[in-house]
Structure formats: structure tokens, C-alpha cells
DSSP file (Angstrom, degrees, kcal/mol; ACC not computed):
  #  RESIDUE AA STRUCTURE BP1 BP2  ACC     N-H-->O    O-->H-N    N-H-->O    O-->H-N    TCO  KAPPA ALPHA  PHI   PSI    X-CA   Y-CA   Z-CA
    1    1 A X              0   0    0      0, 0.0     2,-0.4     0, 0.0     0, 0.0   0.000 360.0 360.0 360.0 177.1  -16.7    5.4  -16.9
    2    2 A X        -     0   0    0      1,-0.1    47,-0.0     2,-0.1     0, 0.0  -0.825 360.0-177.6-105.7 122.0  -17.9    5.2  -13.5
    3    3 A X        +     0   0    0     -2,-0.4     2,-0.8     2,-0.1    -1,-0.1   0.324  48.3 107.4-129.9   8.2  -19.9    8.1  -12.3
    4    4 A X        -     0   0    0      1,-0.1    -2,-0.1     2,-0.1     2,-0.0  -0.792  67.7-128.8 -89.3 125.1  -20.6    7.0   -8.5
    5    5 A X     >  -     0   0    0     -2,-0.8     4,-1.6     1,-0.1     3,-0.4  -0.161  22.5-104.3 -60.0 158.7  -18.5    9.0   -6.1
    6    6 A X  T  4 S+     0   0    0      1,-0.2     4,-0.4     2,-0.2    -1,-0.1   0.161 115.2  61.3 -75.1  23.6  -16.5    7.4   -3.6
    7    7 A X  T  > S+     0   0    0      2,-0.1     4,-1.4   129,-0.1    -1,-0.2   0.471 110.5  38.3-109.9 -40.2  -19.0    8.3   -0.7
    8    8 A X  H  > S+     0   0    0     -3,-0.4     4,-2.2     2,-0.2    -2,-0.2   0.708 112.0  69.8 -93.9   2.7  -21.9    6.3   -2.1
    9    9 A X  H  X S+     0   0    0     -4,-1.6     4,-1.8     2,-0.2    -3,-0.2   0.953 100.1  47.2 -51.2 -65.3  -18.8    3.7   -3.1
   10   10 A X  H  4 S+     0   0    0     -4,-0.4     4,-0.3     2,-0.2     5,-0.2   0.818 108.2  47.6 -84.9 -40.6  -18.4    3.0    0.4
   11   11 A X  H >X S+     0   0    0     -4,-1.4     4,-1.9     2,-0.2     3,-1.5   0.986 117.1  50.1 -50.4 -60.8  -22.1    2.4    1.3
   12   12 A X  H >< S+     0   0    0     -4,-2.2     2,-1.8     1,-0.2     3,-1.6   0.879 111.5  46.3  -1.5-109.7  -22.0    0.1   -1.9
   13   13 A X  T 3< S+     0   0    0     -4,-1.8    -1,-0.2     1,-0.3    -2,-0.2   0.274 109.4  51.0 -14.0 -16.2  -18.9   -1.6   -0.8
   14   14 A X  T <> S+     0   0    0     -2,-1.8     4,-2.6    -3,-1.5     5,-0.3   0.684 109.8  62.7-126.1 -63.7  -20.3   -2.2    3.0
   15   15 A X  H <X S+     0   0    0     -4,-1.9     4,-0.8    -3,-1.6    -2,-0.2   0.899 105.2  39.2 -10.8 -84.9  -23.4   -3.6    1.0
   16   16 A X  H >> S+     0   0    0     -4,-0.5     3,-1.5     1,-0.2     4,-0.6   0.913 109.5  60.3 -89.6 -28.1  -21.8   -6.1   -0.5
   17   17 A X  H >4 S+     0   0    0     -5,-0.2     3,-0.6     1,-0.2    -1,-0.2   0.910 109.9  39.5 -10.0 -62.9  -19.8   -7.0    2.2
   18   18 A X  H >< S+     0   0    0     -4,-2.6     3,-0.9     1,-0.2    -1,-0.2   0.592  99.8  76.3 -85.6 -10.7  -22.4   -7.8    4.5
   19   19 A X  H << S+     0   0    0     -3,-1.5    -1,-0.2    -4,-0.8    -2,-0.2   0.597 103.2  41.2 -88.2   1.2  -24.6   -9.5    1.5
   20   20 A X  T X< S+     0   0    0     -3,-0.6     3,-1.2    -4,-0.6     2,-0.6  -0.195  77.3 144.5-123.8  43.9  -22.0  -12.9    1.7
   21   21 A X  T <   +     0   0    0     -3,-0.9    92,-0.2     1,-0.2     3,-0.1  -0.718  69.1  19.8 -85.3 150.3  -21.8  -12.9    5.2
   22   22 A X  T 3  S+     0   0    0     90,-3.8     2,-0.2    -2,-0.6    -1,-0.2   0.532  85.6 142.0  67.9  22.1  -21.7  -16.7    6.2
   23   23 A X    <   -     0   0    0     -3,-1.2    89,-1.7    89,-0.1    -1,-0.4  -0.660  67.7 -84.4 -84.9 149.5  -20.6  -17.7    2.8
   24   24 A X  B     -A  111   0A   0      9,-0.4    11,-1.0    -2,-0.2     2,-0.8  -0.233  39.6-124.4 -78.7 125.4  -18.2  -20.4    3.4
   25   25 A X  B     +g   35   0B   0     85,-1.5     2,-0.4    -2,-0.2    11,-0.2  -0.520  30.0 174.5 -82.6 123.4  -14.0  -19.7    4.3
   26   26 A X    >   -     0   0    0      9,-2.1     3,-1.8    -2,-0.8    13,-0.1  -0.930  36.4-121.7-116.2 115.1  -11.4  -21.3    2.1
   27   27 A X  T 3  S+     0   0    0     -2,-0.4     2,-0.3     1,-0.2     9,-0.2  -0.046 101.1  16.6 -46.0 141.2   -8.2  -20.7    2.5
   28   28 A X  T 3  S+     0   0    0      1,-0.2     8,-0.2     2,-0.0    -1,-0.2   0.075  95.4 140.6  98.4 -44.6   -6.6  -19.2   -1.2
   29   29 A X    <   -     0   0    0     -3,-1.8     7,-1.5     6,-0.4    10,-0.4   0.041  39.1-170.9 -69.0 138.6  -10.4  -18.4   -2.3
   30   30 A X  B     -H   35   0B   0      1,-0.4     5,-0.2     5,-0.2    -1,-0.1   0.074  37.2-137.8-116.1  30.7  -11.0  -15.4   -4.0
   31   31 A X  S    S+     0   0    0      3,-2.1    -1,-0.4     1,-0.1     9,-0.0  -0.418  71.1 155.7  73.1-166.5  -15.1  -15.4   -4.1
   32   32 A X  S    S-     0   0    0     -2,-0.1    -1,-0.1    -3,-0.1     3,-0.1  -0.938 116.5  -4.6 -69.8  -5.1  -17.8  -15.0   -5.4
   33   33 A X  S    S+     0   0    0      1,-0.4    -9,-0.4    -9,-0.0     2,-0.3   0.034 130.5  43.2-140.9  20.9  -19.0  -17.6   -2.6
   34   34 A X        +     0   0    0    -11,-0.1    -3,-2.1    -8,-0.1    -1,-0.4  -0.722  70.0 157.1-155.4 153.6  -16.2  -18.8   -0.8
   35   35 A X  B     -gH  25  30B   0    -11,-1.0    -9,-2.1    -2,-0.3     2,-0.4  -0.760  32.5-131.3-139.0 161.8  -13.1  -16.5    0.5
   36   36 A X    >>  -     0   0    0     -7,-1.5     3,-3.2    -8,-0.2     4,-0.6  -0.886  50.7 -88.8-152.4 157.4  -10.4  -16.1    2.7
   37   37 A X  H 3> S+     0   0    0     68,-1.0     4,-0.9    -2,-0.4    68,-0.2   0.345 131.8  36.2 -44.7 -47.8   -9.9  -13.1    4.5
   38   38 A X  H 3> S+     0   0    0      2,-0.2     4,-1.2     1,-0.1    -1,-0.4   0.759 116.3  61.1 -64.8 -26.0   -7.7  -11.4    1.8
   39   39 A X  H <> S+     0   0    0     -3,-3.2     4,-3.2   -10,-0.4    -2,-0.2   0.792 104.1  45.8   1.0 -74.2  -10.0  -13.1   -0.7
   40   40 A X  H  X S+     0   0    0     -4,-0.6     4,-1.1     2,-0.2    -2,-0.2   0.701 112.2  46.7 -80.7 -21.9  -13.0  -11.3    0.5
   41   41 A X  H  X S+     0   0    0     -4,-0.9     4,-3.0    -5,-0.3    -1,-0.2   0.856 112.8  56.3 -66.2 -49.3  -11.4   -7.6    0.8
   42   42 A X  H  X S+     0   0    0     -4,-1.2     4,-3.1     2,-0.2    10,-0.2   0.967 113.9  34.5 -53.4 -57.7  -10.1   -8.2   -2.7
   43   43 A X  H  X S+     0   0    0     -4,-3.2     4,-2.1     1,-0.2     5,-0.3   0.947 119.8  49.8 -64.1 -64.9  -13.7   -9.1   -4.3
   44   44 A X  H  < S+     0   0    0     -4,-1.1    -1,-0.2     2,-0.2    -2,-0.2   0.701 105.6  54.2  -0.5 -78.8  -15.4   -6.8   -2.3
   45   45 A X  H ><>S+     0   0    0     -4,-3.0     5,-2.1     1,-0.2     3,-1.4   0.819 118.3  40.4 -10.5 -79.9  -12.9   -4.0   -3.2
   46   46 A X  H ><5S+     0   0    0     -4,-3.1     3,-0.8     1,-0.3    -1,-0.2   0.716 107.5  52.2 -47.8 -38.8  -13.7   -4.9   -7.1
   47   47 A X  T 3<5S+     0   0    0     -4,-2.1    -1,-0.3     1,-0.2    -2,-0.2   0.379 109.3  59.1-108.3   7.6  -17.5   -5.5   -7.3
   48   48 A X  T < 5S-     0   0    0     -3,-1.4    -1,-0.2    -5,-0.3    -2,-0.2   0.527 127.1 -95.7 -99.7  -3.8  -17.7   -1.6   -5.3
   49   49 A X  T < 5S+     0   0    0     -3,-0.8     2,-0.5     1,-0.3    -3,-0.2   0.268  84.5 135.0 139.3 -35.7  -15.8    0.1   -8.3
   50   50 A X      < -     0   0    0     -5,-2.1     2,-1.2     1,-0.1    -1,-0.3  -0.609  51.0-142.5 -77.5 122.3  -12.3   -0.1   -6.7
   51   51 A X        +     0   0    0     -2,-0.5     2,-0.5    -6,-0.1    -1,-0.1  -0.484  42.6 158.5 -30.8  57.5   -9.5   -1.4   -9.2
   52   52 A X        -     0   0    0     -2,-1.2    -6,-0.3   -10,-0.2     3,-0.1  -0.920  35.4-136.7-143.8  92.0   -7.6   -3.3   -6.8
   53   53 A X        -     0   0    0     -2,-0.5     2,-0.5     1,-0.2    -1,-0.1   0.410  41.5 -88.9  11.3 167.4   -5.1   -6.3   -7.3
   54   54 A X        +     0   0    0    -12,-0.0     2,-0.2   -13,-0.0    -1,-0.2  -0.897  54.1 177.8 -94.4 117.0   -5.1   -9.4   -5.2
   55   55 A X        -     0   0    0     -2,-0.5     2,-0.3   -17,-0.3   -13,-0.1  -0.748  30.0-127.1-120.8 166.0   -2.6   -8.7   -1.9
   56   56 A X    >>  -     0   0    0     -2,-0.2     4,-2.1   -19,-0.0     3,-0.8  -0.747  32.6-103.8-114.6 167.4   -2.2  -11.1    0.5
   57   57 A X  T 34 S+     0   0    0      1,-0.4    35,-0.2    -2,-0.3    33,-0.1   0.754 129.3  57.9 -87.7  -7.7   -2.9   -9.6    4.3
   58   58 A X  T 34 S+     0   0    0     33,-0.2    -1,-0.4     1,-0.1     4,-0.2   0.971 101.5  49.0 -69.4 -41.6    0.7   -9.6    4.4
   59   59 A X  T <> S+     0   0    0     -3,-0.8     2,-1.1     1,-0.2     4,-1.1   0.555  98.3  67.9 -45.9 -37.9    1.0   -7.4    1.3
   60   60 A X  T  < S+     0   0    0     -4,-2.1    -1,-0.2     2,-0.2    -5,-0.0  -0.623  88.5  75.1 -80.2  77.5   -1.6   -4.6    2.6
   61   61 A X  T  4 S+     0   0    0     -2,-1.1    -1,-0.2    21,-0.1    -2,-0.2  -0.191 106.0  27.1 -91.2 -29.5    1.1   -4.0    5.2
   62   62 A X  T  4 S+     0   0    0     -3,-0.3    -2,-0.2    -4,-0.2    -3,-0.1   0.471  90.7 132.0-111.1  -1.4    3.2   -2.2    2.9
   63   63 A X     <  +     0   0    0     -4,-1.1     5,-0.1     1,-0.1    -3,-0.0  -0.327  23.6 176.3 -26.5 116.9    0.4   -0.7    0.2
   64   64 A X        +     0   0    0      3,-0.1    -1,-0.1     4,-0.0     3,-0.1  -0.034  57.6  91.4-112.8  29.5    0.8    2.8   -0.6
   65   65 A X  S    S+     0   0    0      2,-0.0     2,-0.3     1,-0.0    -2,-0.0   0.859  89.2  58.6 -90.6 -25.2   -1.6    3.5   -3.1
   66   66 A X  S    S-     0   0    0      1,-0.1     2,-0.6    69,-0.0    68,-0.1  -0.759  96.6 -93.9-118.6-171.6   -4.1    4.6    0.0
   67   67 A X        -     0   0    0     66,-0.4    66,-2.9    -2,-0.3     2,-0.2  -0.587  48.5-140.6-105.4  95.0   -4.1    7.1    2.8
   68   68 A X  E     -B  132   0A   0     -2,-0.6     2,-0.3    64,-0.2    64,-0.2  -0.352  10.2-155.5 -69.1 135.2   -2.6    4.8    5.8
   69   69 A X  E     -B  131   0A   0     62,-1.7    62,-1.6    -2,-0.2     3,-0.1  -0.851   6.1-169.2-118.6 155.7   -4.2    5.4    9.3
   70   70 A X        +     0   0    0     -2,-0.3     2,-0.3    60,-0.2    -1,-0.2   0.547  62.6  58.5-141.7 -16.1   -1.9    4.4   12.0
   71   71 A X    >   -     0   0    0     59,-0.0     3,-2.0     0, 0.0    -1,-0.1  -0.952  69.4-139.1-101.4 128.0   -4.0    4.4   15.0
   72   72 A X  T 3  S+     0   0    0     -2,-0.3     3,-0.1     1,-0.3    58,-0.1   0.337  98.5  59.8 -91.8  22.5   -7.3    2.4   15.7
   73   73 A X  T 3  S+     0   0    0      1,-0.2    -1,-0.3     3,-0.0    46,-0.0   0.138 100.0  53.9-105.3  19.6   -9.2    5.1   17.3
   74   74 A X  S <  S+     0   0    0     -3,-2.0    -2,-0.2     2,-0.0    -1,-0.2   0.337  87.7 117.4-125.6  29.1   -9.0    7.2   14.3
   75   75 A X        -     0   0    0     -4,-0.1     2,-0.3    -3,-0.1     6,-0.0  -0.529  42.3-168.3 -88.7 141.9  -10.7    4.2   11.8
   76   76 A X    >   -     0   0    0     -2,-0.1     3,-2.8    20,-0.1    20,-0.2  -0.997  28.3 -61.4-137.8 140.3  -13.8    4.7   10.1
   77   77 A X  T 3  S+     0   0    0     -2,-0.3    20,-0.2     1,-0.2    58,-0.1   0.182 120.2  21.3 -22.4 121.3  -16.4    3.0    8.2
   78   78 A X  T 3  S+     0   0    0     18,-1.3    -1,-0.2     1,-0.2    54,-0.1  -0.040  88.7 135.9 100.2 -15.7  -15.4    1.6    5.3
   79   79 A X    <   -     0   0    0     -3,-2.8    17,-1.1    16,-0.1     2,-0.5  -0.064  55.6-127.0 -53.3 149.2  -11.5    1.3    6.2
   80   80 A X  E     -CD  95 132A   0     52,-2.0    52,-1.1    15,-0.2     2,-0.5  -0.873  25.3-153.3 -89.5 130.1   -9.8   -1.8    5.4
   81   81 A X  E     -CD  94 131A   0     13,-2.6    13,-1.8    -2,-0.5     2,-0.4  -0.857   6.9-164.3-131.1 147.5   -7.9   -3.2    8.8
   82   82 A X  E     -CD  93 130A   0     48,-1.9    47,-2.2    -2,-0.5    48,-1.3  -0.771  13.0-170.6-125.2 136.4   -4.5   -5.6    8.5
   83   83 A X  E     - D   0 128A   0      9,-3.0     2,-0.5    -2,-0.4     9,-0.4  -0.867  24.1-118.9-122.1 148.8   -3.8   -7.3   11.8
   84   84 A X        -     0   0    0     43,-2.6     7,-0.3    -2,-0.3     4,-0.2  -0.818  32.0-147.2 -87.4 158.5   -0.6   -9.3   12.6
   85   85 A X        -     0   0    0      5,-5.3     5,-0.3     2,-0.7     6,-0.1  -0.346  55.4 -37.6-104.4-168.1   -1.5  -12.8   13.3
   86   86 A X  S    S-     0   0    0     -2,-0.1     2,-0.3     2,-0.1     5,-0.1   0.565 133.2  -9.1 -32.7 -48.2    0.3  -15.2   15.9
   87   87 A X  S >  S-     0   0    0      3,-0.1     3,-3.5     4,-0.0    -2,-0.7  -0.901  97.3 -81.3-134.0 172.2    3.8  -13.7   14.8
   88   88 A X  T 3  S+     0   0    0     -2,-0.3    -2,-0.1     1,-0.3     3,-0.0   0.395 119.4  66.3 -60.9  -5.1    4.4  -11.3   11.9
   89   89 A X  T 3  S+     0   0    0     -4,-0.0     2,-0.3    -5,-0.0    -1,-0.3   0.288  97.9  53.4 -99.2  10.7    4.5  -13.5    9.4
   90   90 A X  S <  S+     0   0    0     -3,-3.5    -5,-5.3    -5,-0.3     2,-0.3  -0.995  71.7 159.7-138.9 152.3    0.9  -14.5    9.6
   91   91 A X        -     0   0    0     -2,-0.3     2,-0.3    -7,-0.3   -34,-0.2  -0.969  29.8-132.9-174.5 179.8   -2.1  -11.9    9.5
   92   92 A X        -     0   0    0     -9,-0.4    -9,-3.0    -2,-0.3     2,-0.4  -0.887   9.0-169.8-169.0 133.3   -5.7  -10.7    8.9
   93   93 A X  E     +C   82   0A   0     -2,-0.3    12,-0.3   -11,-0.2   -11,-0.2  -0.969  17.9 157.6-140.3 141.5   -7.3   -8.0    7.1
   94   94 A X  E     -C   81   0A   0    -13,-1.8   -13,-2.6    -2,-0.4     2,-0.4  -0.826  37.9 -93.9-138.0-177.9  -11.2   -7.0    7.3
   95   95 A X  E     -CE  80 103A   0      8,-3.1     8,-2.0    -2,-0.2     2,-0.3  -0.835  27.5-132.4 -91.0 148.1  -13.6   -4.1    6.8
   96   96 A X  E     - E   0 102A   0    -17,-1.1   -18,-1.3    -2,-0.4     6,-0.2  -0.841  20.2-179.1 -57.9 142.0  -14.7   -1.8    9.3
   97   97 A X  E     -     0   0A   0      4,-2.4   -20,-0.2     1,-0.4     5,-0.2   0.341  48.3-114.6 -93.7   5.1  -18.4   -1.2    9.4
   98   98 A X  E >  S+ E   0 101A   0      3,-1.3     3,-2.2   -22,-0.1    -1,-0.4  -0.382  93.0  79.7 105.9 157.5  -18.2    1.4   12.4
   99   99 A X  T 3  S-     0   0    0      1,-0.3    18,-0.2    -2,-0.1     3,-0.1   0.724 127.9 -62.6  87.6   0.7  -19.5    1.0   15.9
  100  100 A X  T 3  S+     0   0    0      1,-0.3    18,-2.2    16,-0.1     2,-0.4   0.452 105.8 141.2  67.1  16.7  -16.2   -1.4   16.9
  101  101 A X  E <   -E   98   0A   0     -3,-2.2    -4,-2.4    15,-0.2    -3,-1.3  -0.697  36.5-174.0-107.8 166.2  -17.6   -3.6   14.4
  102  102 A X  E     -EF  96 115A   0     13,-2.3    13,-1.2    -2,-0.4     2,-0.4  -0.923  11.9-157.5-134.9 134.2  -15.6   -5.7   11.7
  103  103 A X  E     +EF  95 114A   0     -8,-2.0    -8,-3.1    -2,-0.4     2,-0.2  -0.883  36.0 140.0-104.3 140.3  -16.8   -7.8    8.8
  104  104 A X  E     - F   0 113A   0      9,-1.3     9,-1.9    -2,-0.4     2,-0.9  -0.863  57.7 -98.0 174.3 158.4  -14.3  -10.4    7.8
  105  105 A X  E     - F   0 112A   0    -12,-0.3   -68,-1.0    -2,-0.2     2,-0.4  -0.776  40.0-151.4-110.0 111.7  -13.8  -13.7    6.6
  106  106 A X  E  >> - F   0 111A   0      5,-4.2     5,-1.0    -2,-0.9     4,-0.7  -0.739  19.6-170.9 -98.8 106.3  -12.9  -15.6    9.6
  107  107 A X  T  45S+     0   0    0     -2,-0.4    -1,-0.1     2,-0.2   -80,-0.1   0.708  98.8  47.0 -44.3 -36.4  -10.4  -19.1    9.1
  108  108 A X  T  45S+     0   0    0      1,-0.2    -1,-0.2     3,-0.1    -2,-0.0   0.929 117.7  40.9 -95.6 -44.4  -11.1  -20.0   13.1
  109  109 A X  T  45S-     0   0    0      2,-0.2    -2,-0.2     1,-0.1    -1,-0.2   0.587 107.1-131.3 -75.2  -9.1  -15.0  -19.4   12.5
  110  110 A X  T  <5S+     0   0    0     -4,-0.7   -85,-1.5     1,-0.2     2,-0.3   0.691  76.9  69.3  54.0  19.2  -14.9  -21.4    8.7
  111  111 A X  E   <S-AF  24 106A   0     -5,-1.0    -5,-4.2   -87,-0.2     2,-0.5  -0.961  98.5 -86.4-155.1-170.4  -16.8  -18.2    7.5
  112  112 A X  E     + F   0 105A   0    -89,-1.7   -90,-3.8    -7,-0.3     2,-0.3  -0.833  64.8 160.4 -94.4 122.4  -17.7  -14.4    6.5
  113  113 A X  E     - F   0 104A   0     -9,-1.9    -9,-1.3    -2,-0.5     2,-0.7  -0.986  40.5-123.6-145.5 127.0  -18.7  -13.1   10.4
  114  114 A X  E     - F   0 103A   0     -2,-0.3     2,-0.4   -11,-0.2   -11,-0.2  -0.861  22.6-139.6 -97.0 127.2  -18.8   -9.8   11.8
  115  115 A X  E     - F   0 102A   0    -13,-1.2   -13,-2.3    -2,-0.7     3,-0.3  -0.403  16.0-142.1  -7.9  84.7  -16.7   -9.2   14.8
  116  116 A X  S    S+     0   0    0     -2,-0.4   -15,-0.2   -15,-0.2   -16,-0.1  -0.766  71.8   0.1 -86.1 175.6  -18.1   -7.1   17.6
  117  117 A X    >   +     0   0    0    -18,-0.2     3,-1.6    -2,-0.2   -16,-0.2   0.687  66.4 161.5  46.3  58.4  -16.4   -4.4   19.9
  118  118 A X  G >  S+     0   0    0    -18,-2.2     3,-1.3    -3,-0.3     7,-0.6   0.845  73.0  65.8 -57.2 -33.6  -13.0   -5.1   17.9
  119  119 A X  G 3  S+     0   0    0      1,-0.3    -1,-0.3   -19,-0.2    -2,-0.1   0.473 108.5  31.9 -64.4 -12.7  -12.3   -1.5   19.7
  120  120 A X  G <  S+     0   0    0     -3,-1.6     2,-0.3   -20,-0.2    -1,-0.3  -0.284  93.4 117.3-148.4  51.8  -12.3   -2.9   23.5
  121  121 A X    <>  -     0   0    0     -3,-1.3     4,-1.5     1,-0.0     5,-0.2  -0.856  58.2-154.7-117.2 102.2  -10.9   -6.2   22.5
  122  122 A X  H  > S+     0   0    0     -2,-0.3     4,-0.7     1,-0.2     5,-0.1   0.484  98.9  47.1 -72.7 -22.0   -7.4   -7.0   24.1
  123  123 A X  H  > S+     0   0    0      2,-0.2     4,-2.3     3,-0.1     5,-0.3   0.949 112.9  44.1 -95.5 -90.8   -6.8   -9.4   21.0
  124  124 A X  H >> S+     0   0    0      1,-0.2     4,-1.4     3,-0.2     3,-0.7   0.819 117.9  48.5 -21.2 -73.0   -7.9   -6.9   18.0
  125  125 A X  H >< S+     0   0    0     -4,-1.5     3,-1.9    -7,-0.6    -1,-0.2   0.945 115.7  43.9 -51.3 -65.3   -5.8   -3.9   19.9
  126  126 A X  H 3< S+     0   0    0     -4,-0.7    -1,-0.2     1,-0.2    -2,-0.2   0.879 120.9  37.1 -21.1 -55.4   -2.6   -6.1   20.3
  127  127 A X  H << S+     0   0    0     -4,-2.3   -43,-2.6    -3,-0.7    -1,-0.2   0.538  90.9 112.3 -96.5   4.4   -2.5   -7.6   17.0
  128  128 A X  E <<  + D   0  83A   0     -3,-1.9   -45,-0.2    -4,-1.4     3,-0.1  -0.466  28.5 163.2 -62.4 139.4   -4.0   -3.8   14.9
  129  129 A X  E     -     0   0A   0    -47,-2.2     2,-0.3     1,-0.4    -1,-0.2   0.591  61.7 -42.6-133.1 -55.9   -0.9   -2.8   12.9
  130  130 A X  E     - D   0  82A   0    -48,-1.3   -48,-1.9   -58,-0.1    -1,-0.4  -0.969  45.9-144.0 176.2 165.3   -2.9   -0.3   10.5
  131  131 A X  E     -BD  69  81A   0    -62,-1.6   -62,-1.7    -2,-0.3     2,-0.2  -0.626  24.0-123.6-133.9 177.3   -6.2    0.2    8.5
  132  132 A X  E     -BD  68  80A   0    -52,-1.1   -52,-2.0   -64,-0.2     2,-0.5  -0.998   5.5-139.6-129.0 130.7   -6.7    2.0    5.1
  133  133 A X        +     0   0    0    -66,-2.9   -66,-0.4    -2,-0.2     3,-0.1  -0.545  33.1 164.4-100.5 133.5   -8.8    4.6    4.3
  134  134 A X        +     0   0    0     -2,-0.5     2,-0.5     1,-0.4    -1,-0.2   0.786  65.6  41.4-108.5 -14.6  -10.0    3.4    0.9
  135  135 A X              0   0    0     -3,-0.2    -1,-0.4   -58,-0.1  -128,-0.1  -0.965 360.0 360.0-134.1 122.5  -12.9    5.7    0.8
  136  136 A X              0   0    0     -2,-0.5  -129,-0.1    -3,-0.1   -58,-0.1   0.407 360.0 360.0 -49.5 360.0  -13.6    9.5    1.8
């Protein structure tokens, strides 16, 4: 069994996040080296411990297996955060690392990019629908 607690999970997790950043975005791709934005949560998710299905960032809207945060001032490192896209039927999900920044594997950018000052960004605020706290 697994004997790391979910606190050094989420430094882990954050870890390997940031260890494919620029690895190349494919729509559908599910890692280890090329992703796409639900892709790259999913694999992530897995290779830190978590047991965690392939969702589509439409499908984390409706998740209840974790502790749903409903506001983006109350998000913290390590949350997972699901955006609507251009209308509600298209949509985005990334990590927080903290600090208004967001790691996530970008379709416009053709890679895994962090995000700054997601938090004072008129775009990010609009299109935040809800993060997940996956990790204590």
C-alpha cells in the first residue's frame, strides 16, 4: 500500500507536473509526453498516487468524489481548476501551483505552460466555474 500522506502527495504531484512542462499538446493524449489539458491532470493525478479515471474537463464539472471549492479566492496549491471555455460546452482544467499561478496543458500555446496571475486575469475569472481540492 501506499504509505505517503496526502501532504507530501501534493508536493509530489506539483513535481511532476512541472517536470513535463513544454512537452508537446495533442488533443485526446493522455501522456507520458504528449497531453491535452484533461490528459495531463489525469496522468499527473496517477503517477502522484491518486486513483483517478480519465474525465474530460467537461466531466470534472460534475465530480463528486472531491471537496468542491466554489470560489477562486479560496483555491490552493495543488487544487485542480475546470474553466468553461468559449461556451459551456467547451472547457479547460489545470493545476494550481499557488501565487495566481496555473500549470496546464495549453491547445492555443501547443504545450504544458504555466499561466501567470490567473487571479487578476479578466479571462481566467470570467471563464472559473470551480477547482477541487484533491489534496489537504
Amino acid at each position: 500500500g501506499h504509505t505517503i500522506t496526502y501532504g507530501q502527495g501534493k508536493e509530489t504531484f506539483i513535481q511532476i507536473a512541472e517536470s513535463k512542462l513544454g512537452c508537446k499538446y495533442v488533443r485526446g493524449a493522455k501522456g507520458p509526453n504528449k497531453f491535452d489539458c484533461s490528459g495531463f491532470v489525469y496522468w499527473c493525478l496517477n503517477q502522484a498516487g491518486v486513483k483517478q479515471s480519465y474525465m474530460t474537463s467537461i466531466a470534472w464539472r460534475s465530480c463528486t468524489k472531491y471537496l468542491r471549492i466554489k470560489s477562486m479566492s479560496d483555491i490552493k496549491r495543488g487544487d485542480v481548476l475546470v474553466f468553461k471555455g468559449k461556451s459551456m460546452s467547451t472547457g479547460h482544467v489545470g493545476i494550481y501551483l499557488g501565487s495566481g499561478r496555473m500549470i496546464d496543458a495549453s491547445s492555443s500555446k501547443g504545450k504544458v505552460r504555466i499561466t501567470e496571475s490567473i487571479l487578476s486575469s479578466t479571462y481566467w475569472k470570467e471563464h472559473f466555474l470551480m477547482a477541487y481540492r484533491i489534496w489537504d
